[in-house]
C-alpha positions in Angstrom: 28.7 197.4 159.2 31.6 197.1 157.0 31.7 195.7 153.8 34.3 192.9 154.0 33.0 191.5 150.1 35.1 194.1 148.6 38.2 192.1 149.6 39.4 189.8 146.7 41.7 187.8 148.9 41.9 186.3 152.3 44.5 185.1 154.6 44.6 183.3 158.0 47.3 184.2 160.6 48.0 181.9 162.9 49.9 181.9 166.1 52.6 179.2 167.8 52.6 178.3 171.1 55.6 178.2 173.3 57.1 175.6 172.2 56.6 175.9 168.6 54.5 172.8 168.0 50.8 173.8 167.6 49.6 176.5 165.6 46.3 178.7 166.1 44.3 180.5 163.7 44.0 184.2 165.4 43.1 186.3 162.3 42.8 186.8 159.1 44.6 189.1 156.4 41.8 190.9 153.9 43.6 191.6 150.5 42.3 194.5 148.1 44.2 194.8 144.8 45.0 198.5 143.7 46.1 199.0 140.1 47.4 202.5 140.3 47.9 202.7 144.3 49.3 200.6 146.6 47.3 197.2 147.6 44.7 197.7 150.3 45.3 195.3 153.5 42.8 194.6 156.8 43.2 192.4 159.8 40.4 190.8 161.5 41.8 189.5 164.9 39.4 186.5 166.1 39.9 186.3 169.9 37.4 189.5 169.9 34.7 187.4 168.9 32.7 185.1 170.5 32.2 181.4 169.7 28.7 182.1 167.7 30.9 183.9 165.5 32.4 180.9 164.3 31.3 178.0 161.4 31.2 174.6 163.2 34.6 174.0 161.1 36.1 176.7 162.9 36.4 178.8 160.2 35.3 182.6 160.7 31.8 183.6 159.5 32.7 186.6 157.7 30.0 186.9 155.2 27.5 185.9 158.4 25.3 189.3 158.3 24.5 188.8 162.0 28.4 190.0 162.8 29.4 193.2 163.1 33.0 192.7 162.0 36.3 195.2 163.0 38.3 195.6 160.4 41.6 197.1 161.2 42.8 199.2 158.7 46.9 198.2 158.1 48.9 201.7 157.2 52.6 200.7 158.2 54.2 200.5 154.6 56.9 198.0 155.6 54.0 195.6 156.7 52.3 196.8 153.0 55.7 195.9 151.2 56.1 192.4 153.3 52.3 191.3 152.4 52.6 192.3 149.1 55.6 190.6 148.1 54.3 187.5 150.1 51.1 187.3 148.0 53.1 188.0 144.5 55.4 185.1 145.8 52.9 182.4 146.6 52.0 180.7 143.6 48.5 181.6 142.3 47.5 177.9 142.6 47.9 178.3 146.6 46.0 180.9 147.5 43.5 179.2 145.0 43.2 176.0 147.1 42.7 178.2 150.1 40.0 180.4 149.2 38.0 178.1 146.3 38.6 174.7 148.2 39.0 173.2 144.7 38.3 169.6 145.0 40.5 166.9 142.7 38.8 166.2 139.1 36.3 163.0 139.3 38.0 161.4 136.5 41.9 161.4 138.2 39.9 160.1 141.4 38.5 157.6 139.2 41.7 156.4 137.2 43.6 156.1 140.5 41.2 154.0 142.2 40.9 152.0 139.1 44.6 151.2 139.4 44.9 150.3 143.5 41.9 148.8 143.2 41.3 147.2 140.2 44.7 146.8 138.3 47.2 145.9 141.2 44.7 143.2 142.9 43.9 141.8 138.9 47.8 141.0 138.8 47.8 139.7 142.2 45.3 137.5 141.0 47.5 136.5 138.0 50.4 135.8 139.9 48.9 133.5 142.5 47.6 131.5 139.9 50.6 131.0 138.1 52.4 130.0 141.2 49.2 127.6 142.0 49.6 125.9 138.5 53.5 125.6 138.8 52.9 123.6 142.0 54.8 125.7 144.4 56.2 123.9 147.3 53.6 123.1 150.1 54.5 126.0 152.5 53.5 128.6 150.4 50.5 127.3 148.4 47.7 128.1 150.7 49.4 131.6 151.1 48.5 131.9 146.9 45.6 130.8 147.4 44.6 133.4 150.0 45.9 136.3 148.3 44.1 135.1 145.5 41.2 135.4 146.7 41.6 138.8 149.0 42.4 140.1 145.9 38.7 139.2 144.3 37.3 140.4 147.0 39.2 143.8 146.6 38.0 143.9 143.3 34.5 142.9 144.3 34.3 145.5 146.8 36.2 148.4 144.3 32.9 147.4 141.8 30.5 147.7 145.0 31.7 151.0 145.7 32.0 152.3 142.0 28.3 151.2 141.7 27.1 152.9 144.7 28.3 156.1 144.2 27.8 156.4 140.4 
């Protein structure tokens, strides 16, 4: 069995079809940083494994210990010197999102929802009303009135929500 964990960084591959418009995942790039030498690269080509092989996402199971996995071993230094560059170009944050599947912070999930939600209806809200008091001609009054209240509900719901998953 070969020890894929001593990898620090993983890539998928992926394929296009004839005419360019769908893309498949065939493979994936393994990444081992070398200080003093050059980096250390493996490809792990998926159509040799079987569909058990594979997390119901589709993603590989690479850490599964019920998979012998073939590693194969990449030596051509142009292909070294391509993959290196690539990963020293890709902004750190990239790969991050690829590998940790970093989710967005709680609070900016929050404060955004708060805003569509909460803020945008509450002026809605405001603004129907002041049309309502002004005595806007007949045509559009019941249209105030109705966006007034979709707009409470909005808010009612946003509160609902809030609740139920704090």
């Amino acid at each position: 069995m070969v020890n894929v964990h001593k990898y620090e960084e993983h890539l998928p591959i992926y394929k296009t079809d004839e005419k360019g418009g769908m893309h498949k995942q065939i493979g994936m790039i393994l990444r081992q940083v070398n200080e003093n030498a050059p980096d250390d690269y493996s490809l792990v080509y998926y159509p040799e494994y079987e569909r058990n092989c594979f997390y119901a996402d589709g993603s590989f199971a690479i850490d599964s210990p019920e998979i012998d996995v073939t590693l194969y071993h990449l030596t051509d230094e142009q292909l070294i010197n391509d993959l290196t560059e690539f990963y020293n170009k890709v902004p750190k944050e990239e790969l991050d999102w690829i590998i940790d599947e970093k989710e967005p912070s709680l609070t900016v999930i929050f404060a955004i929802s708060l805003v569509l939600f909460g803020i945008v209806p509450l002026a809605l809200i405001i603004l129907s009303l002041v049309f309502i008091i002004k005595k806007v001609r007949k045509p559009y009054f019941n249209c105030y009135i109705i966006l007034a209240v979709l707009s409470v509900l909005v808010i009612v719901s946003f509160i609902v929500v809030t609740s139920i998953l704090a």
